[in-house]
Every structure is written in structure tokens, then in C-alpha cells.
C-alpha positions in Angstrom: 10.2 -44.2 -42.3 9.5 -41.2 -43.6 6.5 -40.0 -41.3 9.0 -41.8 -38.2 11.5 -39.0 -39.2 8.8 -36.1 -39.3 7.5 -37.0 -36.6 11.2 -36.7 -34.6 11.6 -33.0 -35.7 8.2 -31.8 -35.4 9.1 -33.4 -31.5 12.8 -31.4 -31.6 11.5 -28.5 -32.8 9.0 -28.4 -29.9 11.3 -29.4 -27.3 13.7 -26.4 -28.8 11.1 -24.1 -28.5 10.1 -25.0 -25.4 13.6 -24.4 -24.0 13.8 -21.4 -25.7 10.5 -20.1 -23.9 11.6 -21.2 -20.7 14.7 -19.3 -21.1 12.3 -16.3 -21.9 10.2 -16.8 -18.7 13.7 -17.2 -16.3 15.1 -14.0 -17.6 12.0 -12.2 -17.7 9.4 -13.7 -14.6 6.2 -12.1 -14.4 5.6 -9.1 -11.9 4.5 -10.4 -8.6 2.1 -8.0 -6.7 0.5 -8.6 -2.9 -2.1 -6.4 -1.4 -1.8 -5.9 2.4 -4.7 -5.3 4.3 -4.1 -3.9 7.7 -7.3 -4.5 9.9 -8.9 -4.1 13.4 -12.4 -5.2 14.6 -13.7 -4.9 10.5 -15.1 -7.9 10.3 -18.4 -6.0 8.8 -16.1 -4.6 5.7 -13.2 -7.5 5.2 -15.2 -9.7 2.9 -15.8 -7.6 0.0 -12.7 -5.5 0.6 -10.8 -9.0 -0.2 -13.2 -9.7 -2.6 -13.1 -6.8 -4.6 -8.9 -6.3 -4.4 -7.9 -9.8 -5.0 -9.3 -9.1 -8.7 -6.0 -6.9 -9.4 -3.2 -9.0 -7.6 -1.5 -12.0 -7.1 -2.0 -12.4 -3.2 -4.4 -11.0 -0.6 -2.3 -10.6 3.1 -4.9 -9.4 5.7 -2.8 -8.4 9.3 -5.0 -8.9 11.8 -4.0 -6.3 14.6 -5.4 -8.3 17.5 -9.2 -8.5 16.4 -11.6 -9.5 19.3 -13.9 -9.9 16.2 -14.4 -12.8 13.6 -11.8 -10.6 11.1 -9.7 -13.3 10.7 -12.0 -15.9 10.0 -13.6 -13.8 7.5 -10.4 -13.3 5.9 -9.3 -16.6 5.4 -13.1 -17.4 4.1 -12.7 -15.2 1.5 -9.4 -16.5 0.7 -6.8 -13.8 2.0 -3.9 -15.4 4.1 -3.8 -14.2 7.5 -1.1 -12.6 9.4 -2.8 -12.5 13.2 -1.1 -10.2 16.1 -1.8 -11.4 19.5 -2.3 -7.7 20.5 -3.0 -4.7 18.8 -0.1 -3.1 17.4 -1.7 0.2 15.6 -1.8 0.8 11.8 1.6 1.3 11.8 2.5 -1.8 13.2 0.3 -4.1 10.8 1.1 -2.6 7.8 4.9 -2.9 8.8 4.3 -6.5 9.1 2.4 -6.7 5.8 6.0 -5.3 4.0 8.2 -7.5 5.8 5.6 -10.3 4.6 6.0 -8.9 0.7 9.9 -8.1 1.5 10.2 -12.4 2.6 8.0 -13.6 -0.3 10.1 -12.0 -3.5 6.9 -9.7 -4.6 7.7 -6.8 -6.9 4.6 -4.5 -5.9 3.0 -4.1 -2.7 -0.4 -2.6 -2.1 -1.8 -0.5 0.9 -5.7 -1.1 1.4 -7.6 -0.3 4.3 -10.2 -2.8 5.3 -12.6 -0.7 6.5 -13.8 0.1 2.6 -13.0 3.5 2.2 -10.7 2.5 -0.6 -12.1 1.3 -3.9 -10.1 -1.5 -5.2 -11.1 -0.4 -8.9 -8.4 1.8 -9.1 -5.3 -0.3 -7.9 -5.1 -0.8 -11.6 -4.4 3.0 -12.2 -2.4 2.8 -9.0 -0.1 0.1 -10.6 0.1 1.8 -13.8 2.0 4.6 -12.4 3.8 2.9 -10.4 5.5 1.2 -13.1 7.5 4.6 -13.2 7.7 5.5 -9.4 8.7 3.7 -6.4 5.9 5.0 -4.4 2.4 5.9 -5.5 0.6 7.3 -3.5 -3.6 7.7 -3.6 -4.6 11.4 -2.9 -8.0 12.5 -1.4 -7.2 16.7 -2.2 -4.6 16.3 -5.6 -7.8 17.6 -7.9 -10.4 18.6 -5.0 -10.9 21.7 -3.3 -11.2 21.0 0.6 -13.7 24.3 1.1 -16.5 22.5 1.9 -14.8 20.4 4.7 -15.1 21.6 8.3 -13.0 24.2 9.5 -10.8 21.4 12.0 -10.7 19.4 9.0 -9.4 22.2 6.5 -7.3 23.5 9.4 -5.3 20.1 9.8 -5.1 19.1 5.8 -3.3 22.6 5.1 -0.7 22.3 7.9 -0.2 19.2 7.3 0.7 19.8 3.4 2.6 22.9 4.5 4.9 20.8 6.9 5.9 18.3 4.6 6.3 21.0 1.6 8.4 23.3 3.4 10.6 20.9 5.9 10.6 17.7 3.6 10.9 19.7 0.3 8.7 17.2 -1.3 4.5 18.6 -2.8 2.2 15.6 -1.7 -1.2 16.7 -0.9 -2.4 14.0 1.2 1.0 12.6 3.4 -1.3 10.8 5.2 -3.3 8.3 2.9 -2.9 4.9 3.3 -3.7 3.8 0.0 -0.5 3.2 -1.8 1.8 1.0 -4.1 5.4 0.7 -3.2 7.7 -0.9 -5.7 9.1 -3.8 -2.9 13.0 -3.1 -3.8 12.7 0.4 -2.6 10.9 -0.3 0.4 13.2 -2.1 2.1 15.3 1.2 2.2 12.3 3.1 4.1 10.8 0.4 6.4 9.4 2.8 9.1 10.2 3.0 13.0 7.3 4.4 13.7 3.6 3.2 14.7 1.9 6.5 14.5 3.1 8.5 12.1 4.2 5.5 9.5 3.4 7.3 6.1 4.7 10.5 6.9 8.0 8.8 7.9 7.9 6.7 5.1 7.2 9.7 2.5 10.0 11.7 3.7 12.3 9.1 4.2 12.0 8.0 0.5 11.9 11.9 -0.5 15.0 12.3 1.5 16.8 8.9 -0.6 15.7 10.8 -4.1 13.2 8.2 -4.7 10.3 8.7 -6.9 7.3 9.5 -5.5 3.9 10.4 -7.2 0.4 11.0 -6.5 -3.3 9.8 -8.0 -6.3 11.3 -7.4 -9.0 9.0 -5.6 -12.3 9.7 -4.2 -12.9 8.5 -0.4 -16.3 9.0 1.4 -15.9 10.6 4.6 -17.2 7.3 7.5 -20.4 7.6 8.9 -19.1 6.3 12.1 -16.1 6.7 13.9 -14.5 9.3 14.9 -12.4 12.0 12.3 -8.2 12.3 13.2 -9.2 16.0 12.7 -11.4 16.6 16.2 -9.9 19.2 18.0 -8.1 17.1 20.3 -5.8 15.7 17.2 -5.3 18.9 15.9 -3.3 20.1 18.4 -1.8 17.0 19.8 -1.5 15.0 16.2 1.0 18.5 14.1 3.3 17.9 17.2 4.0 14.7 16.9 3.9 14.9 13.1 6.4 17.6 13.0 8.6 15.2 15.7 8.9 12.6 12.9 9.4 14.7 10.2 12.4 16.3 11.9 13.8 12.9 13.1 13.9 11.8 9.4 15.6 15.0 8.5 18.1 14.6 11.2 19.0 10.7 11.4 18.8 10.0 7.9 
């Protein structure tokens, strides 16, 4: 009789806790953190660029921007789920469908990679960790490197660039451009871009502009072999324009 009654409030006292714990977990769920991988024709680069982030979060989204490629097959080989375009939309355009796809899903963190490897998933940790603190983190090439070694276009575009944002968006980010970030989801939904092109420097300004908080990490990010750079001569006169269009639309209409 005596081992029948232990045995009843050894079983109540787990059930208790057990209801206490679950009470724990309902007021206290775990952070929730995707990775969205915008991608084009990279399906050279998407395996181990899935393989490598999917270490650090909790889903893999790959948005295939109208791939003629196997990208998409690769994807979903390496486990990522696959967002597919019928056409090709442009960066902007994937990655906007990669934060409506976080946005729909309840994450708490969503992180920028592209898949064309330049970005080394190692340091989405250090990413995160800051952005525990911010609402937008964003992974700079130039935050801790001098850019006198770069070609003169290059140099040329990285300084007005910097100098646009600083002095019309009143916000110091040394690379505007990157697109290796962490937003925090709940603010994002406040800066969901309009534009296709010029995405991040919309984005930057328009959370700037809504006093969010924005920081920077320094990364490293080999220059590609192939391709071709933003900063030909072509872009640099063609690109500031339309940079400087966007950020003065998110000056005037926000």
C-alpha cells in the first residue's frame, strides 16, 4: 500500500512539473531563425552554401529567381525548401519573397545569404549575436579595411556611396550595399522594400528613418573571379543616380 502511494506522487509530482515546464516553454518559445537564400543560375555554389548555413538556423529558404539551371533541384537535395519564380525577378525581388516567406511563417530572425558563396556562413553566429540588440545587422566588407588597394572605379563608387547615405540618410554604414544581413522579423515588416534595384539602400534608410537600430559587423568577402564588378564604369555613373533616386524617395514619402 505503501509503495502504491509513492508511486502516485512520484507520478503527481511529475505530471506537476511537467505542467509547470510547459507553461515555461508557452511563455517563453524558443527563437525561431530562417536563412533566405536568394539565387540565379548558382547551381555550382547552392550546395555547400545550404550546407554550410543550415548549421546556424532553423530553416534553409532558397528563392529561385527563375533559374534555367538545376538550382532548384540542388536546393531541395540538400534539404533547403524552395521558393521557385517563373521569371527572374532581380535580387531585390527574391529576397522580398524570402521576408514575406519568414513574415507568414512566425520566425523571429531572418538571414540574408547570397548563394553564390561569397558569404561565409561561419559568422551568422556573430551576426545573430548582435542582433539580439539591433533590428538590423548588417555584414560590412570596409567597417575595419582600408579600400586603398581597390581599383580606382571601385574606391570611387564605395566612397560616394558612404557619403550619400551619411550625409542625406544621416545614418554611418560603411557598406549600404551588402547583402549579408540579419533582420529581427517584427521590424521588417515596417521596411519591406518597393524596390528591385536598390533594395538594401531603401531598406537601410527606411529603418534609419523609423529610429530603428541598425549595426554593422566586419566580414571578409573575396572579390569573384568571374563576373562582372557593380563598379565598371558603366555603373558608376548610371548606378549613384539611381541610388540617390531612392534614397530621396525614402526621405520624401516616408
Amino acid at each position: 500500500m505503501e509503495q502504491s502511494t509513492t508511486g502516485a506522487q512520484a507520478a503527481s509530482e511529475l505530471s506537476q512539473r511537467t505542467t509547470i515546464l510547459s507553461s515555461l516553454l508557452a511563455a517563453f518559445p524558443p527563437v525561431r531563425t530562417v536563412a533566405v537564400i536568394p539565387a540565379y543560375n548558382e547551381s555550382s555554389t547552392i550546395g555547400s552554401v545550404i550546407d554550410g548555413t543550415s548549421r546556424y538556423v532553423d530553416e534553409v529558404v532558397v528563392v529561385d529567381d527563375g533559374s534555367s539551371d538545376d538550382t532548384a533541384a540542388i536546393a531541395r537535395e540538400h534539404g533547403a525548401h524552395v521558393v521557385t519564380h517563373v521569371f527572374n525577378t532581380g535580387v531585390g525581388g527574391a529576397v522580398r519573397t524570402g521576408y514575406q516567406y519568414a513574415i507568414r511563417h512566425d520566425y523571429d530572425f531572418v538571414v540574408q545569404v547570397d548563394a553564390d558563396g561569397q558569404h561565409d556562413p561561419e559568422k551568422i553566429p556573430t551576426l545573430l549575436d548582435h542582433a539580439e540588440d539591433a533590428d538590423m545587422v548588417i555584414g560590412s566588407r570596409y567597417l575595419n579595411e582600408s579600400i586603398d588597394d581597390y581599383p580606382l572605379i571601385r574606391r570611387l563608387g564605395i566612397t560616394f556611396f558612404t557619403t550619400v547615405v551619411r550625409k542625406l540618410g544621416g545614418i554611418d554604414i560603411t557598406d549600404v550595399t551588402s547583402g549579408f544581413r540579419v533582420y529581427r522579423v517584427s521590424a521588417l515588416q515596417d521596411i519591406l522594400h518597393r524596390s528591385d534595384n536598390h533594395w538594401a539602400v531603401e531598406q537601410t534608410l527606411d529603418a534609419a528613418q523609423r529610429g530603428q537600430r541598425i549595426e554593422e559587423v566586419s566580414i571578409a568577402m573575396p572579390i569573384r573571379d568571374e563576373g562582372e564588378s557593380q563598379f565598371s564604369l558603366d555603373t558608376l555613373v548610371l548606378y549613384p543616380l539611381r541610388m540617390t533616386d531612392t534614397v530621396f524617395r525614402v526621405l520624401l514619402f516616408r
